[in-house]
C-alpha positions in Angstrom: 69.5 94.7 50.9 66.1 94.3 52.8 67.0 97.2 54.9 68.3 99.4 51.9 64.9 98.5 50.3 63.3 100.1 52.9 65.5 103.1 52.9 63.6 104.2 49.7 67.1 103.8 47.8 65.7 103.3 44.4 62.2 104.8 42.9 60.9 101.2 43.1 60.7 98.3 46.1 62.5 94.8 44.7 60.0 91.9 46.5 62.6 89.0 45.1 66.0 89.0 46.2 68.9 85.9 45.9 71.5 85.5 43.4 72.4 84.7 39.6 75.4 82.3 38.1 75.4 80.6 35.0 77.9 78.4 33.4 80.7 81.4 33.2 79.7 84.3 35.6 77.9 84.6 39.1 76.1 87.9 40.6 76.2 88.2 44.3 73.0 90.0 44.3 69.9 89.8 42.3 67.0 91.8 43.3 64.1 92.5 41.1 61.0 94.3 40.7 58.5 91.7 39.0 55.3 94.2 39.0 58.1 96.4 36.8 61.2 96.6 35.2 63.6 97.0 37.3 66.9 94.8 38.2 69.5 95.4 40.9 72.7 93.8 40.2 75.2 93.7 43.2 78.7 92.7 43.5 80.1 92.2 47.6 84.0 92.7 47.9 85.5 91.7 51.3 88.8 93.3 50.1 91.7 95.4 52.0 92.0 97.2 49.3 89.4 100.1 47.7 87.2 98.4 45.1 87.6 99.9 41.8 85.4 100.9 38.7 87.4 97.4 37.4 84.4 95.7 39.7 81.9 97.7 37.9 83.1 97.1 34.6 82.8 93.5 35.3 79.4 93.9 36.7 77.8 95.7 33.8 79.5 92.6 31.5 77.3 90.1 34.1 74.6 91.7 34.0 73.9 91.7 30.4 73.9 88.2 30.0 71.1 87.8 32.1 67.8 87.1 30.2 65.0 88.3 32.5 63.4 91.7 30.7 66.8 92.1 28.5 65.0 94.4 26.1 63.2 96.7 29.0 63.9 96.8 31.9 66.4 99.6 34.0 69.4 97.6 35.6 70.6 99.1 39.2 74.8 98.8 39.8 75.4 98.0 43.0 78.7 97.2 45.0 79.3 97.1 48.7 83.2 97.1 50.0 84.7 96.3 53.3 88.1 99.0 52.5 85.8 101.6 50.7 85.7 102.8 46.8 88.5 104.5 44.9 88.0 107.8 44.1 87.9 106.8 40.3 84.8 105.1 41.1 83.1 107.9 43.3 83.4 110.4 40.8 81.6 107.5 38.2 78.7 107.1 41.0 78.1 111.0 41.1 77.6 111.2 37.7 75.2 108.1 37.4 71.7 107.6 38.7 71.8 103.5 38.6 75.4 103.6 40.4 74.8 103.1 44.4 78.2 102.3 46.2 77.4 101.0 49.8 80.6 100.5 52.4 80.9 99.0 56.1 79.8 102.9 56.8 76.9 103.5 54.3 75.1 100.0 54.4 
């Protein structure tokens, strides 16, 4: 993520970066922008299999219970995969601007 950061892949740098759980749901990656709004939410699949817009889905669900700027700020989607995206989910990325899929390739 530090690299990516870096990379200029989002029109703002994060300068906190760990993870978020509560009693129910956990986020692998939670990266923020405290001078701004901004909140990258990242899911990491080790799968064999193609991760799905299922993952996404589940992500968006996550991210909404967390508290931090609920009202205002711009939340980020971003899952990496070991076996790739389906193409369901490619197509979904195209069309969105806070959808970044990273792979073993891309990242």
């Amino acid at each position: 993520m530090w690299d990516l950061n870096t990379k200029d892949c989002w029109p703002f740098h994060f300068s906190k970066i760990g993870h978020w759980w509560d009693r129910k749901n956990e986020i692998d990656i939670a990266a923020l922008d405290p001078e701004g709004d901004d909140l990258i939410r990242g899911e990491c699949k080790y799968w064999k299999e193609p991760v799905g817009k299922n993952i996404l889905y589940e992500l968006e669900q996550k991210a909404d219970k967390v508290e931090w700027k609920k009202n205002r700020r711009r939340v980020w989607y971003v899952p990496f995969s070991a076996a790739g995206f389906t193409e369901e989910l490619k197509i979904i990325a195209k069309k969105r601007e806070d959808l970044q899929l990273f792979d073993e390739r891309s990242a």
